[in-house]
Structures are given as structure tokens and as C-alpha cells.
C-alpha positions as MATLAB code, in Angstrom:
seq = 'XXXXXXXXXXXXXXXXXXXXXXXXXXXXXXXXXXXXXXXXXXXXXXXXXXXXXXXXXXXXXXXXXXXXXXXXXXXXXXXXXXXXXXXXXXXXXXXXXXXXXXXXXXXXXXXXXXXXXXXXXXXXXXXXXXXXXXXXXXXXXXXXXXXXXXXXXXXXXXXXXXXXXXXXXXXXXXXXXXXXXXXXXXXXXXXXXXXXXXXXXXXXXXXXXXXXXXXXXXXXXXXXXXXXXXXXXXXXXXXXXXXX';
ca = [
      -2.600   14.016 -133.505;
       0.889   15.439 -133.161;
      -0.867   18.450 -132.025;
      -3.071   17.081 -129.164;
       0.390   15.413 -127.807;
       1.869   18.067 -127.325;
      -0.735   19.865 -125.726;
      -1.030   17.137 -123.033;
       2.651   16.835 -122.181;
       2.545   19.618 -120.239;
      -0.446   18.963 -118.420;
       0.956   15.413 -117.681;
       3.896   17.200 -116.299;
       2.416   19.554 -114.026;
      -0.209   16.920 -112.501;
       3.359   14.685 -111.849;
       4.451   18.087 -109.846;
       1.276   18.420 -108.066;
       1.273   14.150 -107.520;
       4.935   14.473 -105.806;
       4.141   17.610 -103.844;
       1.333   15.990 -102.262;
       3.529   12.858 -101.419;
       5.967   14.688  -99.858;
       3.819   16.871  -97.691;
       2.355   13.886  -96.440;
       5.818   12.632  -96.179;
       6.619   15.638  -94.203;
       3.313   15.585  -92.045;
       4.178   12.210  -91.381;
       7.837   12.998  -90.182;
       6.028   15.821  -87.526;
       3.476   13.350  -86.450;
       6.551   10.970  -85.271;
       8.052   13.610  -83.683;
       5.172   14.233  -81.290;
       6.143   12.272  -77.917;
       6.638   12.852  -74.416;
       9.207   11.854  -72.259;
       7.409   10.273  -68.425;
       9.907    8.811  -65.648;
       8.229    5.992  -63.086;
       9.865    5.277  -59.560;
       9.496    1.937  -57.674;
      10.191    1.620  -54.094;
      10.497   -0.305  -51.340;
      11.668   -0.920  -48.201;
      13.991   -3.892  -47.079;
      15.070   -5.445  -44.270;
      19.034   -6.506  -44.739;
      19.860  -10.692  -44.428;
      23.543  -10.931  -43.620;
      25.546   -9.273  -41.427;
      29.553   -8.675  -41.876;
      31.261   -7.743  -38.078;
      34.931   -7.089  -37.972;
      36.706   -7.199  -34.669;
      40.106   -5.584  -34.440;
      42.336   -6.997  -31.695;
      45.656   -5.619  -30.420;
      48.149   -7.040  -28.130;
      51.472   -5.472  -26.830;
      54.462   -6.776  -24.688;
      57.946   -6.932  -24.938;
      57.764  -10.420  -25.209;
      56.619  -11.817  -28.337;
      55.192  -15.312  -26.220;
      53.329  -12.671  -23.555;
      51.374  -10.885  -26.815;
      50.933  -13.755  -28.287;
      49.265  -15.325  -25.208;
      47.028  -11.651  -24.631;
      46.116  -12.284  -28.275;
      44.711  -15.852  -27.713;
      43.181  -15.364  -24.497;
      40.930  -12.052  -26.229;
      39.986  -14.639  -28.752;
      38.244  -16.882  -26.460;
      36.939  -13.729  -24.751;
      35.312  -12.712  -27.983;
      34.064  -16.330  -29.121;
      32.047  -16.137  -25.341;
      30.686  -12.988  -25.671;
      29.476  -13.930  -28.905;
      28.041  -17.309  -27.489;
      26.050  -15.255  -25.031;
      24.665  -13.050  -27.626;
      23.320  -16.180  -29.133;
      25.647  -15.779  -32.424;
      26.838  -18.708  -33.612;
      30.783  -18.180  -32.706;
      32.162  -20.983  -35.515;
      31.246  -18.249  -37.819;
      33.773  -16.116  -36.732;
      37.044  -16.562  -38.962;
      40.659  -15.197  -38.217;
      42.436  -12.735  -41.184;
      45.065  -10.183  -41.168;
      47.480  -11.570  -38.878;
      50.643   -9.203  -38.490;
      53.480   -8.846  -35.854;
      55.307   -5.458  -35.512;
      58.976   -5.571  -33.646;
      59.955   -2.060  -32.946;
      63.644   -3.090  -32.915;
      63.345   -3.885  -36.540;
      61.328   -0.833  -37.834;
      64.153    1.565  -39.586;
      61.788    4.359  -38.811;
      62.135    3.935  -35.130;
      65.892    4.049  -35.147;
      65.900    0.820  -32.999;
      63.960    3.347  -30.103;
      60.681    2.137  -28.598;
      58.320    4.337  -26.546;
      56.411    1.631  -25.642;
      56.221   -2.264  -26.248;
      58.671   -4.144  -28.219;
      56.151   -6.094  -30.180;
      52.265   -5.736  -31.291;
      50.335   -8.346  -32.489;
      47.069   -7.676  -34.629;
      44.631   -9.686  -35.388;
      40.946   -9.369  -36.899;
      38.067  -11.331  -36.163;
      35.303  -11.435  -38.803;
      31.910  -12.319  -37.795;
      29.669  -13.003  -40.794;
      26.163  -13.680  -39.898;
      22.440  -14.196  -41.432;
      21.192  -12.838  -38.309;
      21.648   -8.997  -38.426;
      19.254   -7.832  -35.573;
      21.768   -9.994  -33.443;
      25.273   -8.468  -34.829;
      23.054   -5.150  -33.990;
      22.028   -5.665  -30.663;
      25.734   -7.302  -30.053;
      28.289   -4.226  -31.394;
      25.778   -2.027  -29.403;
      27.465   -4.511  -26.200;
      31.006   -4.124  -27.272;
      32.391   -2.138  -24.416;
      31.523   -4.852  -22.671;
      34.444   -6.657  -24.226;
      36.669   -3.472  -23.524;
      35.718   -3.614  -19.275;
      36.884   -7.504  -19.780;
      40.480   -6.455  -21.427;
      39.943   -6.979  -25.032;
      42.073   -4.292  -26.651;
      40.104   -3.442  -29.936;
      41.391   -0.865  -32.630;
      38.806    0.347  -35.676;
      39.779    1.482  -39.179;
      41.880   -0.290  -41.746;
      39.851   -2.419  -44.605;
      36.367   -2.924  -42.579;
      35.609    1.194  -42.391;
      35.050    2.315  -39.149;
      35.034   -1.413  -37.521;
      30.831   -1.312  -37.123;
      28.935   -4.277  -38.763;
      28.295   -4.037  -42.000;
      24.468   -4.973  -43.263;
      23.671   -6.340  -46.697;
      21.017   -7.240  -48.638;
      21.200   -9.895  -51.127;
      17.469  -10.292  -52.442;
      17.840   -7.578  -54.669;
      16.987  -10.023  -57.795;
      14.026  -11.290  -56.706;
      12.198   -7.495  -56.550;
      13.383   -6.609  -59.588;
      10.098   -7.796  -61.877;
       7.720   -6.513  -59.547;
       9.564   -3.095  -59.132;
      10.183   -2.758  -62.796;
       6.456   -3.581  -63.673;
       5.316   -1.004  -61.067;
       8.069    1.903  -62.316;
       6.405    1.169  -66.182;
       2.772    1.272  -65.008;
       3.493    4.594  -63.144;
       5.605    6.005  -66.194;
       2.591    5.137  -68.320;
      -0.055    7.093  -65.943;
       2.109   10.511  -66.163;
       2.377   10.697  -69.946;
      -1.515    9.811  -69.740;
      -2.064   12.660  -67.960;
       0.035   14.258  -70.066;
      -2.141   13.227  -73.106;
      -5.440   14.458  -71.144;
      -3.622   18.013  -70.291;
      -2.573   18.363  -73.827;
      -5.821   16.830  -75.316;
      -3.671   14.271  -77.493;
      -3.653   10.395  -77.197;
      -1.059    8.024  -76.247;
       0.404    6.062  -78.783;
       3.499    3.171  -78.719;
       6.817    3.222  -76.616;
       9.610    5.181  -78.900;
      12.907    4.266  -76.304;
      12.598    3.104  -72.611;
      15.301    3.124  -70.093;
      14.608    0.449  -67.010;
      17.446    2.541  -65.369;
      19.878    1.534  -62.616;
      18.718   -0.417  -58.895;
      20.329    1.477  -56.047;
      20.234    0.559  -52.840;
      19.977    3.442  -50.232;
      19.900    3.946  -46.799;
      16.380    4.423  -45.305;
      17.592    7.833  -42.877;
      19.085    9.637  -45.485;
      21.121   12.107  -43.680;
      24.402   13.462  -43.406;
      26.870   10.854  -42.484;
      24.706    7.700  -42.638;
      25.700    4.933  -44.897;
      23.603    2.333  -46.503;
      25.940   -0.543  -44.993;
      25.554    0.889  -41.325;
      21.410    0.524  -41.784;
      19.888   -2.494  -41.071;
      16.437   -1.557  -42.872;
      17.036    0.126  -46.594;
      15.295    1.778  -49.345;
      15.724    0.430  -52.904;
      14.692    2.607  -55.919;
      14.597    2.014  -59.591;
      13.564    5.126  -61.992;
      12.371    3.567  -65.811;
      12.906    6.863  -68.584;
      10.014    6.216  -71.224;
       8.992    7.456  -74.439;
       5.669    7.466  -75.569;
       4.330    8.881  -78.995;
       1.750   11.496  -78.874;
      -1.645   11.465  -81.387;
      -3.839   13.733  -82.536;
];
């Protein structure tokens, strides 16, 4: 009896080696078969019209008398609240910011010398509107308020002093567009599967990615903000697991 024991330890043994060797080559088989996936990317896009409008106005005046600028400043204001009336904009939009006077006299850089008027008055006028075609069609008009005497500079915060066009429905595409960027994700790595003769299996990661807003003539020195119609793009990274 002692005998026969011993003579099956070592069997029992060795069919434990061969038990765990099988386990962990299907361990390891298993481990590949995870491995097996393909990375797709899906684009969404479409193209928007923007629905508000953002027009700053840049007035100067210059005299050496404060009261004389002052009054040029005033009387470019009602200039500018006409002109906008006539380009059916609704003028009680328009609000008043960056008020500054400049005396010459006082500026220690100037050493108390003037080359030309004692004191300049600025003043910006910002239109904000929900009607951009009409800010559009009106800034393409704005030397009309140069011929009448309106004294207009550009740069500072506002850019170049153009309108500026936004679009704020950006939330209300984002289900559709992110459905559509998955759907198209999903046919590449299917074709994928067909070209490699494999089978899809479940997402591994996805990345929805990052909405971006772009202008629709994308071209050297064209801005999104200066466009009225724009492009916006989302790009969804997805993993899918490849079968056998």
C-alpha cells in the first residue's frame, strides 16, 4: 500500500504541472486576445450661421479746448446713434466704455511741447446686436460716418475695430454631433474588421474630444470672429476590441 503511494505521487505531481501550464497558456492567450483592438477617429460637422454680433466704434476728438472736444465728442455720438437708426439697428443697444482724456501739457513725456492739440478725448461705442447680417452690411457703410466727420481710430481691446460674430448655440449640437462622430468612428474600425477578416467587439477607451469652432474660409489671415457663417468640428478617438 505504501508502495502504490508512492508510485502515484509523482504522477499526481506532474498532471498538477501539466493542469497549471494549461491555465496559464490560456491565461496568456487570453491576455493576447485583449490586446487585439483598433484605434478609429469619427468627425462631425457642420455649418453655422453666428447669432450675436459685438461692433466697437472708436471715436477721437481733439482741440485745445477741453469744452470744444468734448462738444466734437458728443455731437459724433449722435452722428453714430443715426447712422445706426438708418441701418435699422436698434441704437439703445449701443453702450459707452473707455472714456479717457489726454492733456499734452501734463504728459512728462512731452516735456510740456504739443505738436498738435492740447487735449484728446476717446471714447468707444459698443454695439452688441442679435442681428449680425445688419452689423455686416453696416461696418461695410462706415466711411460713411468718416465723409460726415466722425473721427474713428481701430486697435486697442476690440482687435482691429471690425464686428465681432459669435455663436452661442454651440450646446444644443453637441448630442447630435457627438452621436454622428461615434456612428462614423464605429463604420471605420468595421471596415477595419472586414479588411483584416476579424470582428468587432466592445469599446476599450473613447475620447468625445474637444468642440472647436472654426472659420468657414480657412485661409491665411481670416479669423473665426470676423466670419459670420462658421464650421464647428468635433473628432471622438475610439477603441474597439478586435475578435477572431
Amino acid at each position: 500500500m505504501s508502495v502504490d503511494r508512492e508510485l502515484l505521487r509523482p504522477a499526481i505531481i506532474a498532471l498538477g504541472i501539466t493542469l497549471a501550464g494549461l491555465l496559464i497558456g490560456g491565461g496568456f492567450a487570453r491576455g493576447r486576445a485583449a490586446d487585439r483592438y483598433v484605434t478609429v477617429k469619427g468627425i462631425s460637422e457642420r455649418e453655422v450661421q453666428a447669432d450675436l454680433a459685438i461692433w466697437p466704434l472708436r471715436l477721437v476728438s481733439a482741440s485745445d479746448n477741453l469744452a470744444t472736444a468734448n462738444s466734437q465728442l458728443q455731437e459724433s455720438l449722435q452722428k453714430i446713434r443715426a447712422f445706426l437708426t438708418a441701418q435699422q439697428i436698434d441704437a439703445s443697444q449701443a453702450t459707452l466704455q473707455d472714456f479717457s482724456v489726454m492733456d499734452a501739457q501734463t504728459n512728462q513725456y512731452s516735456g510740456g511741447i504739443s505738436a498738435g492739440s492740447r487735449f484728446v478725448i476717446r471714447q468707444t461705442v459698443v454695439v452688441r446686436s442679435t442681428q449680425p447680417e445688419l452689423i455686416n452690411a453696416a461696418s461695410q457703410r462706415v466711411s460713411e460716418l468718416v465723409s460726415d466727420g466722425v473721427v474713428l481710430s481701430s486697435g486697442g481691446e476690440y482687435g482691429n475695430g471690425g464686428p465681432t460674430f459669435v455663436f452661442t448655440g454651440l450646446n444644443a449640437l453637441k448630442p447630435e454631433m457627438i452621436g454622428e462622430a461615434t456612428a462614423r468612428a464605429r463604420e471605420s474600425a468595421e471596415q477595419f474588421a472586414r479588411d483584416s477578416r476579424s470582428s468587432i467587439g466592445g469599446i476599450r477607451r473613447a475620447s468625445q474630444g474637444v468642440f472647436e469652432i472654426l472659420p468657414r474660409d480657412q485661409a491665411s489671415g481670416i479669423t473665426e470672429a470676423s466670419q459670420i457663417t462658421k464650421t464647428v468640428r468635433v473628432v471622438s478617438t475610439i477603441d474597439y476590441a478586435l475578435g477572431r
